[in-house]
C-alpha positions, -999 to 999 in steps of 0.1 A, spaced: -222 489 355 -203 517 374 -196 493 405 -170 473 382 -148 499 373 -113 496 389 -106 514 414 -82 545 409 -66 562 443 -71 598 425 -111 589 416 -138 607 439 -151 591 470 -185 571 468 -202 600 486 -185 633 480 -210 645 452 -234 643 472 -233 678 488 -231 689 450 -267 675 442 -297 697 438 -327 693 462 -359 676 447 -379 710 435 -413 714 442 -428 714 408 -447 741 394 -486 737 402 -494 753 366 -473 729 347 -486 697 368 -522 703 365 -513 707 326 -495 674 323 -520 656 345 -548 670 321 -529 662 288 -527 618 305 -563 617 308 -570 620 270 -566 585 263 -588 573 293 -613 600 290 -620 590 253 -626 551 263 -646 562 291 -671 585 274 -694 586 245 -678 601 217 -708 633 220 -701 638 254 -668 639 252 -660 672 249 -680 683 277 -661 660 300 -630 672 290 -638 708 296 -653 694 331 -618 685 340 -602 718 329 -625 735 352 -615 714 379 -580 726 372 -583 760 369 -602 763 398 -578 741 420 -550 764 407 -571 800 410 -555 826 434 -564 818 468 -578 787 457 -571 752 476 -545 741 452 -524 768 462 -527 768 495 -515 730 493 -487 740 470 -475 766 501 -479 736 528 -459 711 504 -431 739 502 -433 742 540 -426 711 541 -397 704 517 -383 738 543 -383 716 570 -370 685 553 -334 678 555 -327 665 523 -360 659 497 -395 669 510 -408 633 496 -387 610 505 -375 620 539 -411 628 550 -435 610 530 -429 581 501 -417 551 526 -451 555 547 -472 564 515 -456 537 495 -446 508 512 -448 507 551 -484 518 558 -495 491 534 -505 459 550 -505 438 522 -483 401 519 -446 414 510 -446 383 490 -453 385 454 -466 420 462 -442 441 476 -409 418 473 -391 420 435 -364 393 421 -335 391 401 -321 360 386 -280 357 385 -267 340 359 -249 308 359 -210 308 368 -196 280 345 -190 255 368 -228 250 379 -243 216 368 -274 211 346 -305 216 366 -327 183 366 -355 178 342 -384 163 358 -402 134 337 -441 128 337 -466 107 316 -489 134 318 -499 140 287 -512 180 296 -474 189 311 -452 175 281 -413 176 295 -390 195 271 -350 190 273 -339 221 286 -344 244 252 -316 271 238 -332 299 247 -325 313 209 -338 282 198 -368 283 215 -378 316 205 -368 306 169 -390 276 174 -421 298 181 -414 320 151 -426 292 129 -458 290 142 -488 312 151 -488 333 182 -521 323 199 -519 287 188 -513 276 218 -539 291 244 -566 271 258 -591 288 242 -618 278 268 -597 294 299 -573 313 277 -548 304 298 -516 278 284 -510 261 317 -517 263 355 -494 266 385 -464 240 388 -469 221 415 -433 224 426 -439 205 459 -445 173 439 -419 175 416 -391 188 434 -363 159 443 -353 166 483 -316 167 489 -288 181 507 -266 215 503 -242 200 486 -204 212 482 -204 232 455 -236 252 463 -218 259 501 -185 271 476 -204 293 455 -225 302 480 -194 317 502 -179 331 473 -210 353 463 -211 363 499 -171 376 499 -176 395 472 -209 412 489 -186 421 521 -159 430 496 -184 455 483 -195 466 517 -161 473 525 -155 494 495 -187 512 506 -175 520 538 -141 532 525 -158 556 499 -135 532 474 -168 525 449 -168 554 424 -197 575 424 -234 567 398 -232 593 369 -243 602 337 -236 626 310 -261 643 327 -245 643 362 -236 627 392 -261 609 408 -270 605 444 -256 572 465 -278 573 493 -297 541 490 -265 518 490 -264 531 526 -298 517 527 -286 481 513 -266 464 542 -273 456 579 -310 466 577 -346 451 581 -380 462 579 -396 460 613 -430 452 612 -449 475 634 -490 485 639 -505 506 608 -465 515 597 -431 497 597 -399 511 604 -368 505 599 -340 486 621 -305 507 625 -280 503 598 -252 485 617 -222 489 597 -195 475 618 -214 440 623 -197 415 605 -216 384 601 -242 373 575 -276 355 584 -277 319 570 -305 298 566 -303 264 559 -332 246 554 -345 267 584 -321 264 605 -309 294 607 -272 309 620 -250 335 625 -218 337 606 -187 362 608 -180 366 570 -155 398 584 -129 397 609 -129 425 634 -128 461 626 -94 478 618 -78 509 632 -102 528 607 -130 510 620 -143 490 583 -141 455 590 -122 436 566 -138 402 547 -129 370 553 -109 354 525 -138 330 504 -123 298 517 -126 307 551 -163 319 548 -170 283 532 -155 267 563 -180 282 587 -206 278 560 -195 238 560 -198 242 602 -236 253 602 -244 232 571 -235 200 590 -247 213 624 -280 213 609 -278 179 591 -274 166 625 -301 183 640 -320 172 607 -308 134 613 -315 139 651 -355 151 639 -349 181 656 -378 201 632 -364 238 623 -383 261 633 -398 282 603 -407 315 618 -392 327 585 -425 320 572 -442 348 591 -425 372 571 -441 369 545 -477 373 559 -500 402 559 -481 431 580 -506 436 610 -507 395 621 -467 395 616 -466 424 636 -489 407 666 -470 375 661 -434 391 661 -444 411 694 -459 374 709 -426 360 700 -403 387 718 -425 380 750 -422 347 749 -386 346 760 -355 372 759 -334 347 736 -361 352 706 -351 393 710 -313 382 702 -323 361 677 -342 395 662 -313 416 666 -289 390 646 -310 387 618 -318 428 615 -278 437 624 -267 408 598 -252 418 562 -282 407 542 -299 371 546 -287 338 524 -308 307 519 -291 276 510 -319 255 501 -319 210 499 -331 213 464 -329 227 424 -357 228 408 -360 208 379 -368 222 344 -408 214 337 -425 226 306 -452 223 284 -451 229 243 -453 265 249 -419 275 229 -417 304 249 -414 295 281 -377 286 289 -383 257 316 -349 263 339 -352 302 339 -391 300 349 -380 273 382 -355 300 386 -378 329 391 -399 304 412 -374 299 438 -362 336 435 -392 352 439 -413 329 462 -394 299 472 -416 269 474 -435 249 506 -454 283 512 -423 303 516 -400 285 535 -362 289 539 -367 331 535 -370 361 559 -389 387 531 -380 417 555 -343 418 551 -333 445 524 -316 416 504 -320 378 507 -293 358 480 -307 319 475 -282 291 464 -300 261 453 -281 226 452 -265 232 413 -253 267 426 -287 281 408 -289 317 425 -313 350 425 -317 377 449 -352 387 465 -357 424 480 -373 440 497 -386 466 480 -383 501 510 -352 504 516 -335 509 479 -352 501 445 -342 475 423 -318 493 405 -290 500 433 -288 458 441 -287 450 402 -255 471 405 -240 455 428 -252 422 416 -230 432 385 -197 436 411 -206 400 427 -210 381 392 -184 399 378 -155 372 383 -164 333 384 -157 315 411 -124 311 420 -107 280 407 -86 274 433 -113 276 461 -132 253 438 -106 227 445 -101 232 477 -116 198 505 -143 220 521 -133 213 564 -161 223 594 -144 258 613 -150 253 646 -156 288 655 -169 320 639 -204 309 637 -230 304 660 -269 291 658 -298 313 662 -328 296 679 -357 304 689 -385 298 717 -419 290 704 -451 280 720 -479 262 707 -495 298 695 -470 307 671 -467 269 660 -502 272 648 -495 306 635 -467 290 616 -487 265 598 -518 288 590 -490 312 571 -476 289 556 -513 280 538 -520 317 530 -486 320 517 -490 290 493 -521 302 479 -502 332 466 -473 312 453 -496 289 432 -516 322 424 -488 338 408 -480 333 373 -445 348 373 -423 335 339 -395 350 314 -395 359 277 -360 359 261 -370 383 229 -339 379 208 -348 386 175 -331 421 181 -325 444 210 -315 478 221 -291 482 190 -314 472 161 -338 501 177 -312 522 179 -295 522 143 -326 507 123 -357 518 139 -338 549 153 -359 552 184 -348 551 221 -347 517 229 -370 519 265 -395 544 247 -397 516 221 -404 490 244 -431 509 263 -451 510 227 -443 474 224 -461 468 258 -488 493 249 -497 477 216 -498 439 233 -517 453 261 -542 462 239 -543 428 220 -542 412 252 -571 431 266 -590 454 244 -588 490 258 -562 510 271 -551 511 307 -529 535 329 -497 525 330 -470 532 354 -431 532 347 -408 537 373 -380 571 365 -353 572 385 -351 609 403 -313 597 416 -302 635 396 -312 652 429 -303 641 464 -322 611 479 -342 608 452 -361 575 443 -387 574 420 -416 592 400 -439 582 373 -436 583 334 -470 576 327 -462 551 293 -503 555 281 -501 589 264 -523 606 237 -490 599 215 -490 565 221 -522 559 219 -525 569 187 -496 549 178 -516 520 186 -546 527 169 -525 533 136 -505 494 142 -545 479 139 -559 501 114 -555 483 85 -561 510 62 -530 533 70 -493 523 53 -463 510 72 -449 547 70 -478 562 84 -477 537 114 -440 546 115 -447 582 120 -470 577 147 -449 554 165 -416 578 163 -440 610 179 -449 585 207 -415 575 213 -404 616 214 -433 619 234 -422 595 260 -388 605 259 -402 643 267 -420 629 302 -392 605 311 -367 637 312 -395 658 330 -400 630 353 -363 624 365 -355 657 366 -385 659 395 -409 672 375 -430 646 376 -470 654 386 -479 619 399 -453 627 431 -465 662 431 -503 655 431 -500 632 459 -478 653 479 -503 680 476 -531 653 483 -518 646 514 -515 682 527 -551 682 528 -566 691 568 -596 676 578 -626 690 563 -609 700 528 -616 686 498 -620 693 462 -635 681 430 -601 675 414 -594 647 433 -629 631 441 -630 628 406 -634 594 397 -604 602 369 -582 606 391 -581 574 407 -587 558 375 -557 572 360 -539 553 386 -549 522 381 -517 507 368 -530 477 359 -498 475 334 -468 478 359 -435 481 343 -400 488 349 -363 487 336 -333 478 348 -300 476 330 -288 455 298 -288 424 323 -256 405 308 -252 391 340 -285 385 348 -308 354 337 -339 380 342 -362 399 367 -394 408 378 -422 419 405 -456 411 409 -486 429 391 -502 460 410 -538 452 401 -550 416 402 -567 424 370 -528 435 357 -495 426 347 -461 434 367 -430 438 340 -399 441 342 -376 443 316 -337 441 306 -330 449 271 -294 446 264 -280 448 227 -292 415 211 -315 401 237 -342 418 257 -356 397 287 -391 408 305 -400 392 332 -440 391 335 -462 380 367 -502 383 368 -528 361 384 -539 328 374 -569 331 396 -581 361 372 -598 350 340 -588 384 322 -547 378 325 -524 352 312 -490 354 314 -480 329 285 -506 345 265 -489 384 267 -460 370 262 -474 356 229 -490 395 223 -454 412 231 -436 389 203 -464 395 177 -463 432 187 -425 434 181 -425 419 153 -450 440 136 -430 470 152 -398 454 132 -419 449 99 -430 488 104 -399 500 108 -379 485 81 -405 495 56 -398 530 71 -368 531 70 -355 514 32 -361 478 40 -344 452 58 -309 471 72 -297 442 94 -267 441 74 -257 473 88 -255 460 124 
């Protein structure tokens, strides 16, 4: 990733392209309506009978074409939204509008909904997690499978064989709580734990020193903004909208939570002349991590309870919001407790367990990746040991297990995978390894808090709700590694993400029956604080493409056809999307410009809002070599959430939906995205002269 390259004293500063990047244009309204129009073939024709049809889609065109007319509403709004991107500094969306759209007016749980994760993988020195034994019969215990193996395992039998056909479900929610062996932070995790934090000041550092060479492509530079966004920041819950707390760059401690205990701890020592604070060497960090670690053991022995206002976090936004302003009255020490946590470089939970590997005869579910993206994404004991709002919370579990949670306004995914890359990019150092951890007496400090009987019960009510949506969400991996990014490359001869976006059309169908919108994130980081737009994966194109994989009448070439003018297809709006000329942005900006007393048929139309129903959610990140997998929770509870890593030889999705909904299993998609891959595979070599592995 471009974070690891070494650094060169002649290379360009982090930020000094960023005067050079063009400003998000406001798209053209003629074009946008057009695309818009084209995405609702696939959900007009499911929604309509097949004589009516016609008239429906000429209904829609008239909608257009009068929202569009001279004078008409459409472009009035089009005049307001370039208004606005006159008076916006940078991008007319995302300094004005997206974080308040998006994320901060909604009120929702950040956990599971808002919050994504990313699972690091191991460094070589970390232990075996436990495997956790049962004599129930209906949760067999595996050893710890070969992920390869396991996926060869599966290809020997049937892909629905194992669904409960009466719930068509495979299993229910891990009852982590009961299975779960209580410990200590042990040495090694307080080792690795200080070296991953090191090497996030070390990158910090770099920030600030413009050392970290600027994001590009063959297409350009790309803008750096949101690793501005990425340190010293939280989300501040406030009424109806959140905010932001005020990047403070020349802090230099790190918030550490320890079984809820949770402390302040200088990982930097005090700024130079040119003002960047310098880290700490690792063994030094681990000191002071030793210090808090057995300060809280004693407070633990003493059965002085931590107090888990980390817990509130994670609530719905309006009753954090009242119980974070109840807490800040309640005493002036509970405001410097606040400011600590906000200021801090990002949060990291050392937790007193590892979850043990627990699986049933499912062959693809890979038991110690799936306790991974359980403590990573949720954590377990209704969300204790985490504070969601932080831009970036790192857990360490007792084998040196880690994953980083986010919060998902202040940068998207992508920017922390990057830097994830820098941290995992050299092991642990030997020599600290060895080293007799000793207690620092200084450079750390606790961070209490006063609580009254209020916010106790507040604490424990949370911590109910928050449970309910751990055990509701069905969150697991699927190593697919059969081939990867360059098997689609030289043998199918298809981009490699527009592949996989017909792999999760065609198993959305199996899974479901009927197509669905479905929302893929682009990255707009071509033009200055961009973010994101939509590629909207369920195309006529596609499709059609899937309609041609279950006709059983047409030939593998004809199939191969179809699936080729889908992939173009999605390459087409992927390209139109991240150069900003995406409509799903556009529309909503123009939405939005709407005074009180305006309307129009174009968006009452019960299309509209049906062609944003992304009940299949999906994302990609990078190859993920350093990564065990990812994910985020599903947008619709009727839905899946995906994200995906394909690298070469091995493409990891990581999948969440809802075991409370009877229309969505996780296990079972992942069963409809291997039978759908493999029937892709099966297409293409017939395509293409037969089996050409050898050529790889």
């Amino acid at each position: 990733m471009f974070a690891i390259s070494t650094h060169r004293r002649d290379q360009p500063k982090t930020f000094s392209n960023q005067s050079k990047l063009p400003r998000l244009p406001v798209p053209d309204l003629e074009k946008s309506l057009e695309g818009y129009l084209k995405s609702l073939g696939p959900i007009l024709e499911q929604s309509y009978d097949p004589s009516n049809l016609s008239n429906e889609v000429e209904k829609r065109k008239l909608f257009a074409k009068d929202f569009a007319a001279p004078g008409g509403l459409g472009t009035v709004l089009q005049e307001r939204l370039k208004d606005l991107d006159h008076v916006s500094p940078n991008n007319w969306l995302n300094d004005t509008l997206w974080l308040s759209l998006a994320y901060h007016t909604w009120r929702a749980p950040l956990l599971v909904n808002s919050n994504w994760w990313l699972l690091f993988a191991p460094d070589p020195s970390d232990p075996s997690p436990p495997v956790h034994s049962s004599s129930s019969s209906s949760n067999i215990v595996l050893p710890d499978s070969n992920p390869k193996q396991a996926i060869a395992a599966g290809s020997q039998r049937g892909g629905q064989e194992w669904m409960d056909s009466k719930k068509g479900k495979f299993d229910g929610p891990i009852k982590w709580e009961d299975v779960v062996t209580k410990e200590w932070i042990s040495e090694w995790q307080i080792k690795k734990a200080a070296w991953i934090a090191r090497r996030f000041a070390e990158f910090r550092t770099k920030l600030l020193k413009e050392e970290i060479l600027p994001d590009s492509s063959r297409a350009g530079p790309f803008d750096m903004h949101q690793y501005s966004r990425m340190f010293n920041l939280s989300r501040i819950p406030l009424p109806n909208c959140d905010a932001f707390s005020v990047v403070d760059n020349k802090a230099t401690h790190i918030m550490l939570m320890i079984d809820d205990y949770i402390y302040s701890v200088d990982i930097f020592s005090p700024p130079s002349a040119d003002g960047v604070p310098e880290p700490l060497p690792a063994d030094q960090v681990a000191t002071r991590f030793k210090a808090a670690v057995d300060d809280a053991k004693s407070r633990k022995d003493k059965g002085e309870k931590a107090d888990q206002v980390g817990v509130l976090t994670a609530d719905e936004r309006d009753g954090w919001t009242k119980n974070r302003e109840h807490l800040l009255l309640l005493s002036p020490n509970n405001r410097t407790t606040f400011n600590s946590i906000s200021s801090s470089l990002i949060c990291l939970s050392l937790d007193p367990y590892t979850l043990p590997s627990v699986s049933t005869d499912d062959p693809l579910r890979l038991p110690s990746v799936d306790a991974q993206v359980r403590n990573s994404a949720t954590g377990i004991s209704g969300a204790r040991n985490r504070w969601f709002d932080k831009a970036v919370t790192i857990m360490v579990e007792t084998n040196g297990r880690a994953g980083i949670m986010g919060e998902h306004s202040p940068v998207d995914a992508l920017i922390p995978s990057i830097v994830g890359e820098y941290v995992l990019a050299s092991p642990v150092d030997r020599s600290l390894t060895s080293t007799c951890l000793k207690s620092a007496k200084e450079g750390w400090s606790r961070q209490d808090w006063v609580l009254d009987e209020e916010i106790q019960k507040e604490i424990e009510g949370c911590k109910e709700r928050n449970q309910k949506l751990i055990e509701d969400s069905d969150a697991s991996q699927l190593w697919w590694s059969e081939y990867g990014a360059e098997w689609i490359k030289a043998v199918a001869k298809q981009s490699p993400d527009a592949y996989v976006q017909q792999a999760l059309q065609l198993a959305w169908y199996k899974d479901q029956g009927y197509a669905t919108a479905t929302y893929e994130t682009a990255s707009t980081r071509m033009m200055l604080h961009g973010r994101t737009d939509v590629i909207r994966s369920l195309s006529n194109e596609s499709r059609k493409f899937v309609k041609a994989m279950l006709d059983p009448k047409l030939d593998d070439n004809k199939r191969y056809s179809f699936l080729t003018t889908a992939c173009k297809e999605h390459n087409s709006l992927t390209r139109q999307s991240s150069a900003g000329n995406g409509y799903d942005r556009h529309l909503m900006g123009l939405k939005v410009q709407l005074r009180k007393g305006e309307t129009h048929p174009l968006f009452e139309d019960e299309m509209y809002a049906k062609s944003q129903e992304w009940k299949l959610s999906t994302s990609g990140l990078s190859a993920g070599g350093k990564f065990m997998g990812t994910g985020f929770g599903a947008a619709w509870a009727d839905g899946y959430g995906i994200n995906y890593l394909a690298g070469p030889n091995l493409v990891k999705f990581g999948i969440e939906s809802k075991f409370s909904c009877d229309k969505t299993s996780t296990q079972r998609f992942k069963h409809n995205i291997v039978q759908s891959l493999r029937d892709m595979r099966r297409v293409c070599e017939a395509a293409n002269g037969g089996d050409m592995k050898a050529k790889l």
